[in-house]
C-alpha positions as a printed NumPy array, in Angstrom:
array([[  0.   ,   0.   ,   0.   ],
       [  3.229,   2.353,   0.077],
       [  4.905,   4.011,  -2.924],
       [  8.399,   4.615,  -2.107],
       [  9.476,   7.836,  -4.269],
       [ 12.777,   8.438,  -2.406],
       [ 14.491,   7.293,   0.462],
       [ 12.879,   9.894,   2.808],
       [  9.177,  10.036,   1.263],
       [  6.398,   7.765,   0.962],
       [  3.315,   8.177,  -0.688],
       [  0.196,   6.265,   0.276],
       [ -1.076,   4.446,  -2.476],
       [ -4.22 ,   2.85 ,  -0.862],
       [ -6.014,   0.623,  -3.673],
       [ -4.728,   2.147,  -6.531],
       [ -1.958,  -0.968,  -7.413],
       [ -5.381,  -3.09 ,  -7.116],
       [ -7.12 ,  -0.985,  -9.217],
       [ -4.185,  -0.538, -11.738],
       [ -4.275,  -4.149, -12.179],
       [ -7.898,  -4.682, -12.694],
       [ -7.74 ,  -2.278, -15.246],
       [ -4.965,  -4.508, -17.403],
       [ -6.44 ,  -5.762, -20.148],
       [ -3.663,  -8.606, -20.042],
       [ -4.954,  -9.968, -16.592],
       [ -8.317,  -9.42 , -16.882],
       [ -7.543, -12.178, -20.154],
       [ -5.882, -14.162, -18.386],
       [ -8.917, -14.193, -15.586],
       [-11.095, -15.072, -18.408],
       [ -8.576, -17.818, -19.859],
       [ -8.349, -19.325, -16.254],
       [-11.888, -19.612, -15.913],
       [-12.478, -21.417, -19.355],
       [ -9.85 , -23.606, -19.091],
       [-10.451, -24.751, -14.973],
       [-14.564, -24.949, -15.873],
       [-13.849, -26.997, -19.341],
       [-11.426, -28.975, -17.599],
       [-13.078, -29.93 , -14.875],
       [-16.226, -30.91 , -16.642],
       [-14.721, -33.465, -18.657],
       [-12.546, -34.906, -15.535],
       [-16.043, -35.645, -13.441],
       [-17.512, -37.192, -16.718],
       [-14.848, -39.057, -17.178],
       [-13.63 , -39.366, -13.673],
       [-16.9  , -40.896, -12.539],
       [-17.14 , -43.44 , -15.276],
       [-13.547, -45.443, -15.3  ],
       [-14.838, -45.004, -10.994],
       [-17.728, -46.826, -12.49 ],
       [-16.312, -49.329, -14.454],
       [-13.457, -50.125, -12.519],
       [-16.233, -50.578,  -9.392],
       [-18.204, -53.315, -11.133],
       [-14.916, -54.993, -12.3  ],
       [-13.589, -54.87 ,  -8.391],
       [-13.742, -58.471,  -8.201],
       [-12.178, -59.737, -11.594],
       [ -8.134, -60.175, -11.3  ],
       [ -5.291, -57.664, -11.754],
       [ -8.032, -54.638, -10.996],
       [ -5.678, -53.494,  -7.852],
       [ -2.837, -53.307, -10.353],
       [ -4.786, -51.18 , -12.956],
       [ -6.114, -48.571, -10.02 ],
       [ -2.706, -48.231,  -9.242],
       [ -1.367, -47.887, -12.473],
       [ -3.889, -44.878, -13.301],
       [ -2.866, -43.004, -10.67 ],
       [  0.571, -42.505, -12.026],
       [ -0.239, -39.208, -13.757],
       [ -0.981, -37.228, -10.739],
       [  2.218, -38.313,  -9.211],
       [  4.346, -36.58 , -11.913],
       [  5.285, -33.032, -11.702],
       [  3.547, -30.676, -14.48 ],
       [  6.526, -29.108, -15.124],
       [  7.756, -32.618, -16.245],
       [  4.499, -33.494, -17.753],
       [  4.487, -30.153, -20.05 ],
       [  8.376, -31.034, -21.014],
       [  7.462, -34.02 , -22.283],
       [  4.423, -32.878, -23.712],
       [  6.553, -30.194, -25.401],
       [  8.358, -33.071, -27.17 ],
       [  5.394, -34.52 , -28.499],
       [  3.529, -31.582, -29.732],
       [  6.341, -29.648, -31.409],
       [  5.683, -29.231, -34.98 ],
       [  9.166, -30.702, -36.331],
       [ 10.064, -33.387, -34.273],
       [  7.222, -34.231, -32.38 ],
       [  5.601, -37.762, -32.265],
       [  2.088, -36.297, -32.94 ],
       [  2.768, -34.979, -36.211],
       [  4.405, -38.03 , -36.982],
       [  1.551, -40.398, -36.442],
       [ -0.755, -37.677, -38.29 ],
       [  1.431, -37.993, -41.414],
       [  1.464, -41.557, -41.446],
       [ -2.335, -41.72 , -42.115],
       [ -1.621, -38.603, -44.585],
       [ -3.038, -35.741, -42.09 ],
       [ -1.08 , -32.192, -42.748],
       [  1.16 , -31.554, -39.921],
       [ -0.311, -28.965, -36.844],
       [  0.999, -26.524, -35.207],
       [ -0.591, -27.507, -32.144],
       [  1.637, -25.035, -29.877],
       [  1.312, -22.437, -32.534],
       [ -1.595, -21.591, -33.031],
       [ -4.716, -20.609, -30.428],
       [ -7.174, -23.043, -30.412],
       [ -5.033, -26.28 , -30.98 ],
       [ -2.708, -24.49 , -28.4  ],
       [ -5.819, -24.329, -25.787],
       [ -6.924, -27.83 , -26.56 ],
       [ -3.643, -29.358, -26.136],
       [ -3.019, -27.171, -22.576],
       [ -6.647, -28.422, -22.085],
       [ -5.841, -32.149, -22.772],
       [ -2.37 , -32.202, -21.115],
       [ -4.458, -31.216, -17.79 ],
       [ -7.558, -33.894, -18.196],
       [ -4.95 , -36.326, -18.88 ],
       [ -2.826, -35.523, -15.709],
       [ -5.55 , -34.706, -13.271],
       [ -8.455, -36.895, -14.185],
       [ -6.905, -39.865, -11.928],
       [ -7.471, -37.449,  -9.076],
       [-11.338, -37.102,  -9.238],
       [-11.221, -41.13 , -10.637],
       [ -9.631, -41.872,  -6.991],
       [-12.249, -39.666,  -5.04 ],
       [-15.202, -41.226,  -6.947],
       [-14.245, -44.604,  -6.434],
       [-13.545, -43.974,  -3.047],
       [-16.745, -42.558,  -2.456],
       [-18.438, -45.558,  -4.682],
       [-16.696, -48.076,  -2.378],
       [-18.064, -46.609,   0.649],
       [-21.94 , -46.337,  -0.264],
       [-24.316, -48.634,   1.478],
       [-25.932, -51.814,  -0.137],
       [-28.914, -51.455,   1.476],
       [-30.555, -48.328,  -0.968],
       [-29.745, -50.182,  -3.987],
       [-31.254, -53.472,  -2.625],
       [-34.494, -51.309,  -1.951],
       [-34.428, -50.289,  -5.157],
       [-33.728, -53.361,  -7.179],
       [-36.627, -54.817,  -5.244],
       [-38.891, -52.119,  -6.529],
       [-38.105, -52.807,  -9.969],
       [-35.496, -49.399, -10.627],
       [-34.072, -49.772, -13.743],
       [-30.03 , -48.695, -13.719],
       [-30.987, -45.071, -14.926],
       [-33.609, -44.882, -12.48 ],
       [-31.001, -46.25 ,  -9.606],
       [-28.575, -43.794, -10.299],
       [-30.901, -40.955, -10.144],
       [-32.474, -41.681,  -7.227],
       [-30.055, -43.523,  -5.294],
       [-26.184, -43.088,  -7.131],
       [-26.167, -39.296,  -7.295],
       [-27.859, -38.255,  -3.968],
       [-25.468, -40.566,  -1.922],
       [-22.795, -39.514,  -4.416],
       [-23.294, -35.437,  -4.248],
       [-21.631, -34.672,  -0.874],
       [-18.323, -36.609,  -1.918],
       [-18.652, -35.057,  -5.666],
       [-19.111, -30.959,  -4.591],
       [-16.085, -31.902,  -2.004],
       [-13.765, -33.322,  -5.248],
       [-14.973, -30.641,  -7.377],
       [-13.711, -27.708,  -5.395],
       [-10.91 , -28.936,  -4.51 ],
       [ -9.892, -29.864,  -8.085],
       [-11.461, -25.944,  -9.393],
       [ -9.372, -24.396,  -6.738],
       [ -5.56 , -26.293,  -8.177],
       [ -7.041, -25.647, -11.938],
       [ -7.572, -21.981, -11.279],
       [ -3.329, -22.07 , -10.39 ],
       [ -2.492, -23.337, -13.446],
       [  1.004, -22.305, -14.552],
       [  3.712, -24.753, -14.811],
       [  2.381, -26.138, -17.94 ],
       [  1.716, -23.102, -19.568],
       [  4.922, -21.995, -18.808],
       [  6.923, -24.921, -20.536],
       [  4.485, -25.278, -23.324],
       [  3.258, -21.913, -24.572],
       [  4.721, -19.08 , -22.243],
       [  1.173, -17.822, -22.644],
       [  0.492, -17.734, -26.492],
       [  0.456, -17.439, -28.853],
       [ -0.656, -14.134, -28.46 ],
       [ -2.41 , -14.181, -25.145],
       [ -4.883, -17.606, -26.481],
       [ -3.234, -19.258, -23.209],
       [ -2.532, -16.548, -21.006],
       [ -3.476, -17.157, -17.338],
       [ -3.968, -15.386, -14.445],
       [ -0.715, -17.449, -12.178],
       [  1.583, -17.43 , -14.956],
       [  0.755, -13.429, -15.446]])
């Protein structure tokens, strides 16, 4: 809240640094590329999430599930600013691997980190890939922990699976959900490492958050 001027002077600045940076065009972007990317991302990390929760729940008794639970929850225990190197090697236009496989079926190279909306999607992808184990692990833990008793009640009165998961899945489901879901909002609104090794915020501003500003 101080402007220092000289060594002997200051100068009370109250709110103005606040308002100064409200008033920058560049963050006020970068608010609104936050909040895209951490809504977008998190939408498709519940859907997804909650249905390899699902599927690996009703395959809980077949062999080697433990082992494949684990081994989806090696994303989240990478570092994103290793996850975005290596994603840096895969996208770029020259020698990445994804250009490569695209010109084997005769696709035109894309400059995925190049240009906006490829660059968005792939920042967008890099993240569902990484942090859709997270919500996966909350989901099943909260599937593994719901009582048999509601869904016996409503098997016996004749509740289709649509009809059990409306009235029984999602209301026993909803506390653990909102509880995974602002947790994961609050890291995806911090996003920065990945941006930072991937895009540096552009090109032009297309990736621009509100951390790495």
């Amino acid at each position: 809240f101080v402007k220092m001027t000289n060594l002997s002077k200051k100068i009370y600045a109250g709110l103005e640094n606040y308002i100064d940076l409200f008033n920058d065009s560049l963050f006020t972007t970068g608010i609104k590329n936050t909040a895209s990317l951490a809504v977008t991302t998190l939408t498709v990390e519940v859907l997804l999430g909650f249905l390899i929760a699902r599927i690996l729940f009703e395959l809980s008794s077949k062999r080697g599930i433990n082992f494949l639970r684990s081994a989806y929850l090696v994303p989240i225990m990478i570092t994103p600013i290793v996850v975005g190197v290596a994603a840096n090697y895969i996208f770029t236009p020259q020698l990445g691997i994804a250009n490569y496989l695209l010109g084997s079926v005769g696709i035109e190279p894309i400059g995925f980190l190049g240009i906006a909306i490829p660059a968005r999607l792939t920042v967008l992808a890099i993240n569902v890939w990484q942090w859709t184990p997270f919500m996966f692990l909350l989901l099943l833990a909260g599937l593994l922990s719901l009582p048999k008793e509601p869904y016996l009640a409503a098997s016996i009165d004749g509740a289709g699976p649509v009809r059990t998961f409306v009235y029984v899945t999602f209301p026993l489901m909803a506390p653990i959900s909102i509880g995974a879901i602002i947790i994961r909002l609050i890291e995806a609104s911090k996003i920065m490492d990945t941006v930072y090794v991937l895009t540096s915020g552009g090109p032009g501003t297309s990736t621009e958050t509100s951390s790495f500003y």
